[in-house]
C-alpha positions, -999 to 999 in steps of 0.1 A, spaced: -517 -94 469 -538 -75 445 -529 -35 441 -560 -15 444 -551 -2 409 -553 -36 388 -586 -46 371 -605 -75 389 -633 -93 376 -665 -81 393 -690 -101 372 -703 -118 343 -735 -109 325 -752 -127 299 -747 -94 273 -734 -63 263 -770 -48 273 -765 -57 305 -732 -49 308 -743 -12 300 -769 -13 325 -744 -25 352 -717 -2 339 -737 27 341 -748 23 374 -715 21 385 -704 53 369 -730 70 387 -715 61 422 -678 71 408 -666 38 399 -649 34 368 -653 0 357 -648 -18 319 -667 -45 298 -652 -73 276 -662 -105 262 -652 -135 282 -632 -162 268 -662 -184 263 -680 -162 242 -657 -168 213 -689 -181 191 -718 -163 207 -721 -137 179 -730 -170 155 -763 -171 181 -767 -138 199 -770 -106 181 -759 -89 212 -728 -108 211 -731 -129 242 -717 -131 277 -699 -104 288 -674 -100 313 -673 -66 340 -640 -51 353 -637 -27 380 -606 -19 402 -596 -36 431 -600 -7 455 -639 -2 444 -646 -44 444 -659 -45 473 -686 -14 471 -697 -23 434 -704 -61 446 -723 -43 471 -741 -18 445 -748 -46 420 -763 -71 449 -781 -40 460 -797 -35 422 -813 -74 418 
């Protein structure tokens, strides 16, 4: 079982833009959440100048309301 204290993946997004935008809107409902690049951006800066897919972290305790929060945003 997952601790509610360990980073889960929440999502992947196709950049570091959208990561922001998703990240943000998480802060403003309290949920602290991360951004990294996923494994299989390794060469994406060679064709993306905004350095390609990025990969969102949040807690496991807030997974469930930021899924919610980010269906809620599309």
């Amino acid at each position: 079982m997952i601790a509610a204290n360990e980073l889960v993946p929440l999502t992947v997004v196709a950049n570091e833009l959208e990561a922001e935008m998703i990240c943000g809107l998480l802060a403003t409902e309290g949920i602290e959440s991360m951004q990294r690049k996923t494994d299989f951006a390794a060469a994406a800066w060679q064709v993306s100048p905004a350095g390609g897919p990025r990969e969102i972290l949040v807690y496991a305790g807030d997974l469930e309301t930021a899924r919610e929060l980010i269906a809620d945003a599309q």
